[in-house]
C-alpha positions, 0 to 999 in steps of 0.5 A: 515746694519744688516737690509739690510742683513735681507732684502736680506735674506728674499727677497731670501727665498721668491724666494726659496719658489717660486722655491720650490712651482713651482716644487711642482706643477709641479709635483703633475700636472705630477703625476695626469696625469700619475695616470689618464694614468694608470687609463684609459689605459686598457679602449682604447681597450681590449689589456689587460695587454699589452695595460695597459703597453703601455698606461703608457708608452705613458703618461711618455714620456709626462713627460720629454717635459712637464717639459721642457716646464715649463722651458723654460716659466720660462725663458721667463718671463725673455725676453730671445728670444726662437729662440736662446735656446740652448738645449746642453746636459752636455757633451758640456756644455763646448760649450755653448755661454751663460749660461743663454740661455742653458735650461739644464744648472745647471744655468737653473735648468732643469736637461737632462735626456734621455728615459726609455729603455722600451718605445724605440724599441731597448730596450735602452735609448732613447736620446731626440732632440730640434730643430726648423726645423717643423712647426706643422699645426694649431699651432701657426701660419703657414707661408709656406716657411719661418722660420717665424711659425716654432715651437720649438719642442722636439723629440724622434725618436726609440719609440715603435709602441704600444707606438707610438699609445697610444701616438696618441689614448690619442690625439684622433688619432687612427692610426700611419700617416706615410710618406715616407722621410728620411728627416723626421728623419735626421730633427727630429734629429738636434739638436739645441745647440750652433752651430745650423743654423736655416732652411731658411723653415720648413718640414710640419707635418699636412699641406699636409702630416701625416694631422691627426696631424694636430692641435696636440701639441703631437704626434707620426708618422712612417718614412717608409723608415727607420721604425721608429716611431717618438713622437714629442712635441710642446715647444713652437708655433710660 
């Protein structure tokens, strides 16, 4: 009996270690990318102090999509589907179908955070959105007019236009694209929790319409109508 205990015992420091190991290295991957950020912001452009701020700014709204897409990998490996994720902040956690398909779930182990209020245009924080409603060009696969090739993507609508373009000069885009849709930012903002209906389509980024983004896993665009700037990250490409 006293060796099972030992076994278990020492099956889940083992597992403990894992964990602990794994996030180690995510965060010293994070810190080696916001270190070469800073390191390299001030050579973009002669923009000086101004451009250095926005070039570290760019590389920690990459931070927060980064983590999460480690999170949801991890939950792969354990056959969960992507397509039924549910991203509910805490505050309707109490809405959630299965505990084990909810990423920012303390059961997940990936805690929600919001935004910096420096990188956002308001100068509040900003709040991120999950959805499966684009389908980035060049990534992953592409099937117009269906959900088949839609792309799990994270979204933060609000940033600033500094910010915006070092997000794009970073991933050797060196202008804001902007289209002219209002569906762009209400698309942008859906959120896919527990009561979230997948689209029956997709609304393009670089196929047709913002085709710099084309290929780009990262990136940021104008919605005109409105004016804001909208950085999006690919979680997963289907």
């Amino acid at each position: 009996m006293s060796c099972e205990k030992e076994t278990y015992k020492d099956t889940q420091r083992s597992a403990e270690n894992g964990n602990v190991l794994f996030l180690i290295l995510i965060a010293v991957a994070l810190f080696a990318a916001l270190s070469y950020a800073v390191s390299t912001s001030s050579q973009v452009s002669p923009g000086g102090q101004g451009n250095e701020k926005g070039g570290i700014q760019a590389a920690q709204i990459n931070i927060f999509p980064t983590v999460v897409r480690s999170q949801i990998l991890r939950m792969v490996v354990k056959n969960i589907d992507v397509t039924e994720l549910e991203f509910n902040p805490p505050s309707t956690f109490g809405t959630i179908s299965d505990t084990d398909l909810a990423v920012f779930h303390p059961d997940a182990g990936t805690p929600y955070a919001r935004t910096d209020p420096a990188v956002m245009a308001n100068e509040l924080q900003g709040d991120w959105y999950f959805n499966m409603n684009f389908e980035i060009n060049n990534i992953g696969s592409s099937t117009p007019g269906s959900l088949s090739g839609n792309d799990i993507v994270a979204f933060l609508p609000g940033v600033k236009q500094n910010v915006c373009l070092r997000v794009n000069q970073e991933n050797a885009v060196d202008l804001i694209p902007s289209v002219s849709s209002s569906s762009y930012l209400s698309d942008a903002m859906e959120m896919m929790d527990d009561s979230y209906i997948p689209p029956s389509t997709e609304t393009d980024i670089g196929d047709g319409v913002l085709t710099e983004l084309s290929g780009k896993s990262f990136g940021c665009f104008e919605e005109a109508n409105s004016g804001t700037y909208i950085y999006y990250f690919a979680l997963i490409e289907l």
